[in-house]
DOROZA-70594 format. One line per field, with one value per residue (C-alpha): chain; residue in three letters; x, z, y negated; residue number from 0. Coordinates in Angstrom, 1 decimal, decimal comma. Example, Ala and Ser with C-alpha at 12.3 -4.5 7.8 and 13.67 -1.06 7.14 Angstrom:
2
cadena [A / A]
residuo [ALA / SER]
xx [12,3 / 13,7]
zz [7,8 / 7,1]
yy [4,5 / 1,1]
num [0 / 1]
//
This chain:
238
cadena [A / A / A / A / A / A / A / A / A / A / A / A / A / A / A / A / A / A / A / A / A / A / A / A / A / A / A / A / A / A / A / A / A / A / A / A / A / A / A / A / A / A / A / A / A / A / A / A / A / A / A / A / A / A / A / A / A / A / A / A / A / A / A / A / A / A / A / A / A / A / A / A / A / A / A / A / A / A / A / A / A / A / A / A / A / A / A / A / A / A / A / A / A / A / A / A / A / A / A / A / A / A / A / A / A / A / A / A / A / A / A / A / A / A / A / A / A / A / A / A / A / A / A / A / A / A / A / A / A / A / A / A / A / A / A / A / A / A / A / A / A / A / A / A / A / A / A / A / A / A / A / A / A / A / A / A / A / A / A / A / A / A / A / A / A / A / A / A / A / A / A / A / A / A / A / A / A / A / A / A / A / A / A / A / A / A / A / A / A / A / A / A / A / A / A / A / A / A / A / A / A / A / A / A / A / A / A / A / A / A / A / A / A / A / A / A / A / A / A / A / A / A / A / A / A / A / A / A / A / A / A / A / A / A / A / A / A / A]
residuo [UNK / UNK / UNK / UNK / UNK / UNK / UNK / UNK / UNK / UNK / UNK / UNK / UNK / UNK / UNK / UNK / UNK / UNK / UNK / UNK / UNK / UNK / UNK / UNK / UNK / UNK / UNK / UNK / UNK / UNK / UNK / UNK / UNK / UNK / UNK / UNK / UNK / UNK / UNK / UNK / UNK / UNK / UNK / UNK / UNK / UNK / UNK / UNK / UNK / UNK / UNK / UNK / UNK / UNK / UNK / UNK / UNK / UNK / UNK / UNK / UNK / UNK / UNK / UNK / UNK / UNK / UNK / UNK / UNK / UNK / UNK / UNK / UNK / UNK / UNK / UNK / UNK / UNK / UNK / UNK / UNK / UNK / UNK / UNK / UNK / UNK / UNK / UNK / UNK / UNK / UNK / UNK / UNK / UNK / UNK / UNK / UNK / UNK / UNK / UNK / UNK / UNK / UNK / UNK / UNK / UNK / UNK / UNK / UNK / UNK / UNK / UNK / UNK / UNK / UNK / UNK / UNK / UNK / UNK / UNK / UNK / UNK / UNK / UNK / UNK / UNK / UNK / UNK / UNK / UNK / UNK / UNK / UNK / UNK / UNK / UNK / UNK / UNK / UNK / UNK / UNK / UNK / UNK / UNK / UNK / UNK / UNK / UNK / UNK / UNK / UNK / UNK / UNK / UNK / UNK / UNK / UNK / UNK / UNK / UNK / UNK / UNK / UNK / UNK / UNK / UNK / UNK / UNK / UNK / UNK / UNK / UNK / UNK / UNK / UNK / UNK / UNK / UNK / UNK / UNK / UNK / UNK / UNK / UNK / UNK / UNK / UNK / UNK / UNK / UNK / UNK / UNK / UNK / UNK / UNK / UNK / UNK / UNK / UNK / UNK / UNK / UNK / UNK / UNK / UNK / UNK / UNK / UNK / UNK / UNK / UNK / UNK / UNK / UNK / UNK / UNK / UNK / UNK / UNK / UNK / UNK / UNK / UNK / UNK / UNK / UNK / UNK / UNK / UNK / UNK / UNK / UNK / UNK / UNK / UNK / UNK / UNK / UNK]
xx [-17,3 / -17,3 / -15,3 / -15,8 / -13,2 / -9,1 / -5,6 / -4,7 / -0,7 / -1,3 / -2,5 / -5,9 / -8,8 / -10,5 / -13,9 / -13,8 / -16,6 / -19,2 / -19,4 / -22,5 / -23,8 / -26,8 / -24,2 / -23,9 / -28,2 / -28,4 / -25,8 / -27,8 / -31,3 / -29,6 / -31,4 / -29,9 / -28,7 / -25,2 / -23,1 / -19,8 / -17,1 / -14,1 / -9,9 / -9,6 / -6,0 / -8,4 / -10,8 / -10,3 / -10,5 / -13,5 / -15,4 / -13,7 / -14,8 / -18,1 / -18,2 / -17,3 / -20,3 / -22,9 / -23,1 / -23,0 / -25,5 / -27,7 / -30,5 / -27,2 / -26,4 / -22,8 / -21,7 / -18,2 / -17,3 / -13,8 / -14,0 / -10,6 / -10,3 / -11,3 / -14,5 / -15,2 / -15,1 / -17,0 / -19,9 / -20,3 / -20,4 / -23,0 / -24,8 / -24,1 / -22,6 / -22,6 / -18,8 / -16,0 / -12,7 / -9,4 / -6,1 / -5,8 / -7,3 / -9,5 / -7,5 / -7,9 / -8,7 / -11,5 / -15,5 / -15,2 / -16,1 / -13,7 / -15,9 / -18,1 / -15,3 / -14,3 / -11,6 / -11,2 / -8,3 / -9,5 / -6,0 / -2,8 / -0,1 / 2,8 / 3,1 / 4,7 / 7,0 / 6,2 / 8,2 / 8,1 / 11,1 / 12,1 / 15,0 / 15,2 / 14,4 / 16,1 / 15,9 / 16,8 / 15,9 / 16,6 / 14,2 / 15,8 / 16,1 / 12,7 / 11,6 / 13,6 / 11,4 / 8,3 / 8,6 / 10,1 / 14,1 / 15,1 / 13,0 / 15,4 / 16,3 / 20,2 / 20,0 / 23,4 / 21,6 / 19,3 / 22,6 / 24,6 / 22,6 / 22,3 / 25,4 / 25,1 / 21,9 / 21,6 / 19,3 / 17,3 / 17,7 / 14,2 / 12,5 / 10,4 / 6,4 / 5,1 / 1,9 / 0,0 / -3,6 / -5,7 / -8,4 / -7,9 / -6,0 / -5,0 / -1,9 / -1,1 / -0,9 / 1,1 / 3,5 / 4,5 / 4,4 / 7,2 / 9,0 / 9,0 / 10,9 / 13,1 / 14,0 / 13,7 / 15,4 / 14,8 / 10,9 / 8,9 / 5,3 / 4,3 / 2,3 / -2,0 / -4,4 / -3,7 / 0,0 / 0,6 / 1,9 / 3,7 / 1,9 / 4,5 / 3,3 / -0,3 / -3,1 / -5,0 / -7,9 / -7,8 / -4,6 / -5,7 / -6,0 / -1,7 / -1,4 / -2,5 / -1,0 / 2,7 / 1,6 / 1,1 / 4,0 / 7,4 / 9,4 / 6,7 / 6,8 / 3,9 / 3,1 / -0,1 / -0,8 / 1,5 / -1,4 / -2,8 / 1,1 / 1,9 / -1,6 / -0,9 / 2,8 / 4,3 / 7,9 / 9,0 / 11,6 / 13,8]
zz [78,8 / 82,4 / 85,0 / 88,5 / 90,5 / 90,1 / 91,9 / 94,6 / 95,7 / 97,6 / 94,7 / 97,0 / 94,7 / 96,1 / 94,4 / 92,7 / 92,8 / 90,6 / 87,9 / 88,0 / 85,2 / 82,4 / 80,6 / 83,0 / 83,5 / 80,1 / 80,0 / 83,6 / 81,4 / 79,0 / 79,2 / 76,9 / 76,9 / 75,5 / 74,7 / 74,3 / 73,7 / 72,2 / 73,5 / 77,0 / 76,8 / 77,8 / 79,4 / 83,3 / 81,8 / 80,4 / 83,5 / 85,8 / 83,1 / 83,4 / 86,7 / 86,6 / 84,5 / 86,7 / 89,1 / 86,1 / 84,1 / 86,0 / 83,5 / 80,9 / 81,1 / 79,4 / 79,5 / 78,5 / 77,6 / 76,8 / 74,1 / 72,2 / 69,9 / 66,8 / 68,1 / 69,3 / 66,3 / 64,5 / 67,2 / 66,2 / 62,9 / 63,0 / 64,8 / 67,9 / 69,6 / 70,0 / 69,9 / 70,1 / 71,7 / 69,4 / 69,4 / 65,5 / 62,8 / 60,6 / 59,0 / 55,0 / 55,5 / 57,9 / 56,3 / 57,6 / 56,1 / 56,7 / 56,1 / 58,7 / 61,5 / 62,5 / 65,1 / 68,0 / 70,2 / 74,1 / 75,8 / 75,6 / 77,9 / 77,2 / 76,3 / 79,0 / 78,4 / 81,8 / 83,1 / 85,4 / 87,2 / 91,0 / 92,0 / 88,7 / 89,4 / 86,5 / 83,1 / 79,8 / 76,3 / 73,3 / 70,3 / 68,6 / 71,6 / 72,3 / 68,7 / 69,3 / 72,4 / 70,7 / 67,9 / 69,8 / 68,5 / 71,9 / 74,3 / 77,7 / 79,9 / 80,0 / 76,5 / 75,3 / 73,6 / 76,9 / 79,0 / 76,9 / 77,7 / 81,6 / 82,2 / 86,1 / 86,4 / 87,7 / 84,9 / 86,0 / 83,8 / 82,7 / 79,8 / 78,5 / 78,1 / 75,6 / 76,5 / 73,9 / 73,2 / 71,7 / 70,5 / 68,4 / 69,5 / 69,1 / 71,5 / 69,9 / 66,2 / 68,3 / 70,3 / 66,9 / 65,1 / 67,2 / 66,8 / 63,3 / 63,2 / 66,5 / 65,1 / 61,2 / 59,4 / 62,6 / 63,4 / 60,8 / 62,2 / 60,7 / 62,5 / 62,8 / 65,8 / 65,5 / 63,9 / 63,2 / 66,7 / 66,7 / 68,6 / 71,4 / 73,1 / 75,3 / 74,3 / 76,8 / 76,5 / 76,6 / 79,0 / 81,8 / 80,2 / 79,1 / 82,6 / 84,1 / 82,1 / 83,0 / 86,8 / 86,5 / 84,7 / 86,4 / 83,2 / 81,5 / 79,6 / 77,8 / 76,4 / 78,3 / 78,6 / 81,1 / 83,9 / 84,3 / 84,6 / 87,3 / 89,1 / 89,6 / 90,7 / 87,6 / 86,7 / 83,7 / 81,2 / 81,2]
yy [-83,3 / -84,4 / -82,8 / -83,3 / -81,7 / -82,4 / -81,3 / -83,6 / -84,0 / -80,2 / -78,9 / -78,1 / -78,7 / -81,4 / -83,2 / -86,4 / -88,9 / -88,8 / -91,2 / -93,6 / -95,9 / -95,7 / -93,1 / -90,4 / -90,8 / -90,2 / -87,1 / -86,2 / -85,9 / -83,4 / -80,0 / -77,3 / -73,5 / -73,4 / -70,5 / -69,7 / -67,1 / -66,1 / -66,5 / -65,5 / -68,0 / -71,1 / -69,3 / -70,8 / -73,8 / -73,7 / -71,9 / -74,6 / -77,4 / -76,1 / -75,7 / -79,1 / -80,0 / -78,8 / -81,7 / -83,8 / -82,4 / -79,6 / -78,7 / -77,8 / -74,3 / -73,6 / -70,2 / -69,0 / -65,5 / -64,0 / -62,0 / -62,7 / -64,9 / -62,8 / -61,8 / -65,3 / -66,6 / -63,9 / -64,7 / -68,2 / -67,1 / -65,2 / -67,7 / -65,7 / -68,2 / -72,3 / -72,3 / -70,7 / -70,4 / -69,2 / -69,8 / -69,2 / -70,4 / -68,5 / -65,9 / -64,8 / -61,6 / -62,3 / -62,2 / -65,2 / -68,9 / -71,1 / -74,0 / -73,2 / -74,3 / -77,7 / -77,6 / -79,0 / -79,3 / -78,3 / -77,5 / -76,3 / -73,5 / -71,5 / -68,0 / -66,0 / -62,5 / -60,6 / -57,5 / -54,9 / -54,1 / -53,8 / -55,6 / -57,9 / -61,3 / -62,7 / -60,9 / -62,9 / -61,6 / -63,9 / -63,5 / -60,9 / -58,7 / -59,1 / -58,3 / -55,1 / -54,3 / -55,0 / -53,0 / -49,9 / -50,4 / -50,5 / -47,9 / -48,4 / -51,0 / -50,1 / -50,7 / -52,4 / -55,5 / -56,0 / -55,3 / -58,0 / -60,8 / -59,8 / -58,8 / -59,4 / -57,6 / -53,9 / -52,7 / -50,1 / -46,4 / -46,3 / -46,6 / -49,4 / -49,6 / -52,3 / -53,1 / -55,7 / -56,9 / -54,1 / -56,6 / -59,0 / -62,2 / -65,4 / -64,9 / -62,0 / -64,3 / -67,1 / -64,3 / -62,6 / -66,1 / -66,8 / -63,3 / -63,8 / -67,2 / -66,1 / -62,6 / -63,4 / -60,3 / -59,0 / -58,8 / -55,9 / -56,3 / -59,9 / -62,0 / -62,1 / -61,9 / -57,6 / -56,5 / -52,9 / -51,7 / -48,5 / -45,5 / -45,4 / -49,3 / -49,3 / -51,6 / -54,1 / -55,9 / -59,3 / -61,3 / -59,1 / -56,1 / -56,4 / -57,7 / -54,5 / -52,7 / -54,2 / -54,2 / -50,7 / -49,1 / -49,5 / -50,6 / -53,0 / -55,6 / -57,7 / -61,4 / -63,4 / -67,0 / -68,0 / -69,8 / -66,2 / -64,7 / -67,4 / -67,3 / -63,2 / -63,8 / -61,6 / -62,0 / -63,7 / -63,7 / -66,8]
num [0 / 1 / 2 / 3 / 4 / 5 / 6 / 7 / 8 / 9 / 10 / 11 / 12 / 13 / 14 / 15 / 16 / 17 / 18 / 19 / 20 / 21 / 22 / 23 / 24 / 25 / 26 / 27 / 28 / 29 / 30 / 31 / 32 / 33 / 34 / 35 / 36 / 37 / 38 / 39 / 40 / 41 / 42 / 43 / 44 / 45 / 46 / 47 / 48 / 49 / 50 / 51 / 52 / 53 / 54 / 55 / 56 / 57 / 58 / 59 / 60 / 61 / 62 / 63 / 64 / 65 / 66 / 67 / 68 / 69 / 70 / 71 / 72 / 73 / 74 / 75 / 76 / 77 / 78 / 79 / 80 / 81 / 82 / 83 / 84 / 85 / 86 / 87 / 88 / 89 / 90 / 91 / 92 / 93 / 94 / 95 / 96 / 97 / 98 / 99 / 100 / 101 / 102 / 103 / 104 / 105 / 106 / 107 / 108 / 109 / 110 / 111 / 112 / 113 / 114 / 115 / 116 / 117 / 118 / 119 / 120 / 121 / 122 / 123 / 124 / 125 / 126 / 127 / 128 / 129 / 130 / 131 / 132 / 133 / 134 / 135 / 136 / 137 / 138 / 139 / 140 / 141 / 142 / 143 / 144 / 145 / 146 / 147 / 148 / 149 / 150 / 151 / 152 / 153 / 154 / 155 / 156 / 157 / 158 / 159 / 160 / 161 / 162 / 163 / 164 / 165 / 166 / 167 / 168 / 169 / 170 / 171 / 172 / 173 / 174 / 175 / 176 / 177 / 178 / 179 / 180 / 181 / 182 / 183 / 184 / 185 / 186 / 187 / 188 / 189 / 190 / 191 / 192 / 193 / 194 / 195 / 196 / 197 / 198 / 199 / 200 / 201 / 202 / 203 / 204 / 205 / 206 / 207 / 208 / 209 / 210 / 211 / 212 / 213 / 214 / 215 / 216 / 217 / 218 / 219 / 220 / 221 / 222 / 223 / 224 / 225 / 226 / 227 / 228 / 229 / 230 / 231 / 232 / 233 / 234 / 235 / 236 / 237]
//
């Protein structure tokens, strides 16, 4: 895949040159409808890659939509979709041939843990701590376990909201992938693209949907990809 546009030293987007050669006439001649759909972790990358494509190849129309990963690959499937985007693999309990994927790697971020709390620039939760949080152990932010590990931090008196991914999600496999190794003997929920929340945390839709969600509620705290947590200026746990 071609991409014509790159960060220069002011990290302004400027254009590249396009390439020239018998190559990019022959990927210039391609004329397709292609579909996509599935994790919304990658997806700026893949509307900027396409949007990168276009000069490239104009009669190729790639389209990209976030879905989550779990639908995403349900969609291609089904035939429903040319590809997908996931950040897990096919899971067993998925109606799902596993034959039917071949994978391959696009790009790669971090997780991010964001919060919600005025006057806290600086929060630290270890893995245990945060397996706590997520599973509703600990409900406040004066909490002595959160207080421990910021003990020169004015902790807000409120309590916590957990938001998470109400659809099905490869970040949500990775975040509690990591939960369970961090906070082993600690962490109940197991990890897969959907866990069994308790009632008490607030479901989101997609990364943005969690992001809202945090924005929102004075107290929050959720798991996104961290380019959409930096983009939107959320705090993060160190």
């Amino acid at each position: 895949m071609a991409v014509t546009s790159g960060c220069g030293d002011s990290g302004e987007r400027e254009a590249l040159p396009l390439p020239v050669g018998p190559q990019t006439d022959a990927i210039a001649s391609l004329s397709a409808d292609i579909k996509g759909s599935g994790a919304s972790f990658p997806d700026a990358f893949y509307q900027e890659a396409v949007a990168g494509l276009a000069p490239v190849a104009p009669k190729l129309r790639v389209t990209y939509e976030a879905v989550g990963s779990s639908a995403g690959r349900e969609a291609f499937a089904r035939r429903l979709a040319d590809f997908a985007g996931t950040d897990s693999l096919v899971g067993d309990d998925e109606d799902l041939d596993p034959d039917e994927f071949v994978y391959v790697p696009a790009t790669a971020a971090s997780i991010a843990v964001v919060y919600n709390l005025d006057g806290v620039d600086d929060l630290r939760l270890d893995g245990p701590t945060l397996a706590r949080i997520f599973q509703r152990d600990i409900t406040r932010w004066t909490d002595p376990a959160v207080a421990a590990l910021n003990p020169d931090v004015d902790l807000p008196d409120i309590s916590i909201t957990v938001a998470r991914r109400s659809d099905g999600s490869g970040t949500t496999k990775n975040f509690t992938g990591y939960l369970d190794r961090a906070a082993e003997g600690v962490w109940r929920l197991g990890s897969d693209d959907t866990v069994p929340w308790p009632d008490a945390t607030e479901g989101g839709q997609q990364n943005p949907g969690v992001a809202q969600i945090v924005h929102d509620a004075p107290g929050g705290i959720g798991y996104l990809d961290y380019g959409n947590a930096r983009e939107i200026g959320m705090s993060m746990v160190s």
